[in-house]
C-alpha positions in Angstrom: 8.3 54.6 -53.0 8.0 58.2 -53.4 6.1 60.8 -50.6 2.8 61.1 -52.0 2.5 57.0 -52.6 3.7 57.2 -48.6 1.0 59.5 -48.3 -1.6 57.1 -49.7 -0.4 54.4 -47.9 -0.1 55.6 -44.8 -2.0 53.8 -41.6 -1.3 56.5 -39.8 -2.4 60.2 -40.8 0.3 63.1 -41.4 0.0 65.8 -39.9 -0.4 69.3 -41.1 -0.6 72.8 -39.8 -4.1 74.6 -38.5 -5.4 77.8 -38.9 -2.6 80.2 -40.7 -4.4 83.2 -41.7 -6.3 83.3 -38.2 -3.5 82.7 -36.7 -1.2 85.5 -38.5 -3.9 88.0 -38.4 -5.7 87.8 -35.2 -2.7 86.2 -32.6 0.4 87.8 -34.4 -1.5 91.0 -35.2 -0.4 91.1 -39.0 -2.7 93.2 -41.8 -3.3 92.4 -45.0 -6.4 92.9 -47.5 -8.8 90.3 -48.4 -7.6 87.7 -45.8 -4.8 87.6 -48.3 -1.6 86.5 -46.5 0.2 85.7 -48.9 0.8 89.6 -49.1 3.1 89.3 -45.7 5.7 87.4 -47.9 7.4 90.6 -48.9 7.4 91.6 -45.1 10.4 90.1 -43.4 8.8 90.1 -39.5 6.0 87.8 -41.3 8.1 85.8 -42.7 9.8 85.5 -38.4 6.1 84.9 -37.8 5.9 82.2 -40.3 9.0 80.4 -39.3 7.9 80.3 -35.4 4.6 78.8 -36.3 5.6 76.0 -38.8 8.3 75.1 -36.8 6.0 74.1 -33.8 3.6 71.9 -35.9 6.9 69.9 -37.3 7.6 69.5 -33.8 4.6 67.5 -33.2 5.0 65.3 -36.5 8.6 64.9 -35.2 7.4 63.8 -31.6 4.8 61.5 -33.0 6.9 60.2 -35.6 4.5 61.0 -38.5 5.0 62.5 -41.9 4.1 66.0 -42.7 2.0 68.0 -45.2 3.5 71.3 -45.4 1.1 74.2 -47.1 2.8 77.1 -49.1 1.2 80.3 -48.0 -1.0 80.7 -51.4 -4.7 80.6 -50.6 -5.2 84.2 -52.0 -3.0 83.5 -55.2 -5.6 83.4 -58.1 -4.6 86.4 -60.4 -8.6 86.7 -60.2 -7.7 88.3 -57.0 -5.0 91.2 -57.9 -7.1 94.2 -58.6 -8.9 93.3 -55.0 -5.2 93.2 -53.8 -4.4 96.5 -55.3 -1.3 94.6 -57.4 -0.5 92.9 -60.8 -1.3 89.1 -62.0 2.9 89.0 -62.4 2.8 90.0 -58.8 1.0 87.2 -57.7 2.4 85.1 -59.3 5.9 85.7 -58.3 4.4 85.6 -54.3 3.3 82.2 -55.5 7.2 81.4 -56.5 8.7 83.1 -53.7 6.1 80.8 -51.2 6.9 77.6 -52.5 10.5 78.7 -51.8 9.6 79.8 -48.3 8.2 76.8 -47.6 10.9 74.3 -49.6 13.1 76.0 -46.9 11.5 74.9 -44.3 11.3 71.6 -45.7 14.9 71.4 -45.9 15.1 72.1 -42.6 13.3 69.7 -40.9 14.6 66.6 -42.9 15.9 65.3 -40.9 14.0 64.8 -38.2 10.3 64.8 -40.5 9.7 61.8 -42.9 8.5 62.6 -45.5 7.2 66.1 -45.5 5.4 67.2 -48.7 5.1 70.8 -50.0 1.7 71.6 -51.2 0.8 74.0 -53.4 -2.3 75.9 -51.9 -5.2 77.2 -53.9 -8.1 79.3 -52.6 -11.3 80.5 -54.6 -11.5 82.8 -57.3 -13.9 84.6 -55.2 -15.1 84.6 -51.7 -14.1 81.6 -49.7 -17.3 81.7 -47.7 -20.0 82.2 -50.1 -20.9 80.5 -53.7 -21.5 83.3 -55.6 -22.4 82.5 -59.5 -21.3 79.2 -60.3 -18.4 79.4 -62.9 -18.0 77.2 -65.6 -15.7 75.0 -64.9 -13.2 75.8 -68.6 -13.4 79.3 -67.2 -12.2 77.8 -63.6 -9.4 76.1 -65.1 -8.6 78.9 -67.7 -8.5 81.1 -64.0 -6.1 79.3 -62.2 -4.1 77.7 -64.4 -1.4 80.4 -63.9 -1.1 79.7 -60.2 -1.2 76.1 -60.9 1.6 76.5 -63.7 3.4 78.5 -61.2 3.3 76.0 -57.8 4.2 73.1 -60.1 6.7 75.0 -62.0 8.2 76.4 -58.6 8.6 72.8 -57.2 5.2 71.6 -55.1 4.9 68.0 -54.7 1.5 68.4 -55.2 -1.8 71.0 -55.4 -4.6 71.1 -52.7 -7.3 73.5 -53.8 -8.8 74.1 -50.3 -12.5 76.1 -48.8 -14.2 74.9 -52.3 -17.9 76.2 -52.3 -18.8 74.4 -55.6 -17.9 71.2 -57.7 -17.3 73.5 -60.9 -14.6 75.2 -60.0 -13.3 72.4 -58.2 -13.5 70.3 -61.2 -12.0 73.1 -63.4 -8.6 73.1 -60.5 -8.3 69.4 -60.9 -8.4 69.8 -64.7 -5.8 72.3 -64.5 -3.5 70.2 -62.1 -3.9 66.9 -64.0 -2.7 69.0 -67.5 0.3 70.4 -65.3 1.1 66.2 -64.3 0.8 67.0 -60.3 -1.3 65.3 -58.0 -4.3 67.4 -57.0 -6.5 67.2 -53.4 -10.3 68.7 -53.6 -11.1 70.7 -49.7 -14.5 71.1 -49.9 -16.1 73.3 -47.4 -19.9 73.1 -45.7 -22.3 75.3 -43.9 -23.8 74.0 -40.3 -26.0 71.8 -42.4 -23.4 69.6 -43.8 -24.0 71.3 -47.6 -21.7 73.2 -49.8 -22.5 76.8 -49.8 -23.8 76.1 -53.5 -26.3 73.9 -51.7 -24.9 70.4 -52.7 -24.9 67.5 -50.6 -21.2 66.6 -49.8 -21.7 63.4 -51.6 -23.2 64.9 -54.4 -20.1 67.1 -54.5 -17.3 64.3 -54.7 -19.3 62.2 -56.4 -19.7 65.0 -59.2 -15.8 65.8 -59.4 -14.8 62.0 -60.0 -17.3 61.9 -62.7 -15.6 65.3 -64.7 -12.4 64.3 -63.9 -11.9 60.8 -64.1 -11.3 60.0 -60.4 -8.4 62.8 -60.5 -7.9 63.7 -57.3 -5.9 62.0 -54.6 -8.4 62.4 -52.2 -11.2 64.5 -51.0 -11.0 66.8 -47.2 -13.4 68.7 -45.6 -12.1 72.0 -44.2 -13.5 75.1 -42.5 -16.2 73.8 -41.1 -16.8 72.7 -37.1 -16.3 69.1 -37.0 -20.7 69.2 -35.5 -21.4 70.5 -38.7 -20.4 68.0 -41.1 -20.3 64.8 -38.9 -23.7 63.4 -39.6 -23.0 63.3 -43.0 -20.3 61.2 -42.3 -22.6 58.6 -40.9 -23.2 56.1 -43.5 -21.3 53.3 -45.2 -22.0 55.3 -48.7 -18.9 54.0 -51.3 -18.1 57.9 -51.2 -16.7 58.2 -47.7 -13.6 56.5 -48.6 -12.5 59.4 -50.9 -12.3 61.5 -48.0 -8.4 61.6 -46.9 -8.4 64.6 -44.8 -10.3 67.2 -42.3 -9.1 70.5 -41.1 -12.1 71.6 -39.1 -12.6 75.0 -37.8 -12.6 75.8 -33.8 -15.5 77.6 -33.9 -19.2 76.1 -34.2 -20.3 79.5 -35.6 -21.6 80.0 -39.5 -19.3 81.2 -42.2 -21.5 84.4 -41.9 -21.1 84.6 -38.1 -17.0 84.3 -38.9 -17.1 86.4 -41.8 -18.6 89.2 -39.3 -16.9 88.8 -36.1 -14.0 90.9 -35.2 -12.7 88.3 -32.4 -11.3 84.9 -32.8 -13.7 82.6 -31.7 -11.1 79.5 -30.6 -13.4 77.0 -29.5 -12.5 74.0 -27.0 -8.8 72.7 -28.2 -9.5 69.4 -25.9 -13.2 68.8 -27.2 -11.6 69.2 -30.7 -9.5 66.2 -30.1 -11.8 64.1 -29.1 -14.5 65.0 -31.8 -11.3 64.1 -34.7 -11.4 60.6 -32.5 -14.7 59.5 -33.2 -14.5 61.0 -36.9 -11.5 58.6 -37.4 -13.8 55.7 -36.8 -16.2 57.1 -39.5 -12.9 57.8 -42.1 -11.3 54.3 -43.1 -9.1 56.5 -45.4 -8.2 59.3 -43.3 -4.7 60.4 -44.6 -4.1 64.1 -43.4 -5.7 66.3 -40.0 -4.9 69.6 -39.0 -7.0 72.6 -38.5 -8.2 75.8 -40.0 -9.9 79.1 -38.8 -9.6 79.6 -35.0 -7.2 76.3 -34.4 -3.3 77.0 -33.6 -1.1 74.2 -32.2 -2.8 73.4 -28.9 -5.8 71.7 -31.2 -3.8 69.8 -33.5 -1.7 68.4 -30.6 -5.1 68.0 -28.9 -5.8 65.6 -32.3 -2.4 64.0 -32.7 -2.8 63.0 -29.1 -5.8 61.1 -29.7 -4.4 59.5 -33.3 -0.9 59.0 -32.4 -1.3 58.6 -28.7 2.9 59.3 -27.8 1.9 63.2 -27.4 1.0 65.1 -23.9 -1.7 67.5 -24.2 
């Protein structure tokens, strides 16, 4: 049995990390444009930084005895985004190698103690993370990051999780592009307070959508930058559609996208009350696979989760 079928099989969720770019610009104190981390690979102290943090979540998966989805630092790696970035497509691209081999490293590593960990491939928007600007078509989605895609896969990914989606077309178009390149693909979609997509789509609507254009491609759906308030009553229904849902990295905050987008502090939320909410939307998840966190959440809320799902780790 490979790592992804021990993925899909697992009773138990893997862990994975929480919020990286939050965590590298607002705790380590880091700079890069455009929320675009993956910048700080060329910067050796980042790379220190990097090491510190991932080490601690493997810790946890090692403690609890879980397996481990491990995220290559690509979020910001669409050659859409290189004139924002102030670099080249090749550029990007080459972060997107070096990344993978980052994070392969790391993987290495911890072998021994973490069964099985899994490098995924990360891929962001083609445009803002936050807001659904024009919907693209979804050949021109899959004509935009098919590079990256080529690149992850081509690099050595297990496989591709295309996370903070604001619309089914371009999610559909990543899926597309992942399925051509013969690596299992995840879909992260991402809601306002209302439990909607930032294009306005109901959740279900969204999934539903994706399996339709793709043939049931992804792996699994999550739900990710988001407070776990904002997207919970959605969850409440025994709708065929709930068990796509594999995964949930939930923000700390119970603040907008446009409140975030603005503020200039990190807004960390409650790490224990964060726990407990990932308990009851267990119960509402038959097929929960994956939990970590995203903006605002470090180690002391995924521990805060594992705690309640694996119950063998202190708070």
């Amino acid at each position: 049995m490979n790592n992804i079928q021990k993925l899909m099989r697992t009773n138990t969720p893997f862990l994975t990390d929480g919020g990286f770019e939050t965590w590298m610009f607002f705790v380590e104190g880091f700079d890069a444009p455009e929320f675009a981390a993956l910048v700080l690979m060329d910067d050796q102290g980042a790379r220190q930084a990097m090491r510190r943090y991932f080490d601690r979540f493997l810790g946890m998966a090692a403690e609890a005895q879980v397996g481990f989805v491990l995220d290559t630092n690509t979020w910001r790696g669409c050659v859409s985004w290189a004139s924002k970035l102030d670099t080249t497509p090749d550029n990007l691209l080459r972060l997107s190698r070096d990344a993978t081999t980052y994070a392969k490293g790391i993987r290495d590593a911890w072998a021994s103690s973490v069964q099985p960990i899994i490098v995924n491939g990360v891929i962001g928007p083609a445009g803002d993370g936050y807001i659904a600007e024009e919907t693209p078509d979804e050949a021109v989605a899959e004509a935009s990051h098919r590079p990256q895609v080529m690149t992850l896969v081509e690099s050595g990914v297990d496989m591709i999780s295309a996370l903070t989606m604001t619309n089914s077309a371009e999610a559909i178009g990543i899926a597309r592009a992942a399925t051509k390149a013969g690596v299992p693909v995840v879909i992260s979609y991402t809601v306002e307070t209302d439990g909607r997509l930032p294009s306005g789509e109901t959740l279900a609507d969204a999934i539903m959508k994706t399996d339709a254009a793709t043939a049931d491609a992804p792996l699994y759906y999550m739900i990710n930058c988001a407070h776990p308030e904002h997207f919970r009553g959605v969850l409440n229904s025994r709708n065929a559609w709930l068990s796509r849902i594999g995964g949930v990295r939930a923000n700390a905050s119970r603040m907008s996208h446009a409140e975030l987008d603005d503020s200039e502090a990190l807004d960390d939320g409650d790490p224990v009350e964060f726990g407990s909410l990932h308990a009851e939307i267990s119960q509402l998840l038959p097929n929960l696979r994956v939990v970590g966190g995203c903006c605002g959440t470090d180690h002391r809320h995924v521990r805060c989760v594992s705690d309640h799902l694996h119950r063998n780790l202190a708070v």
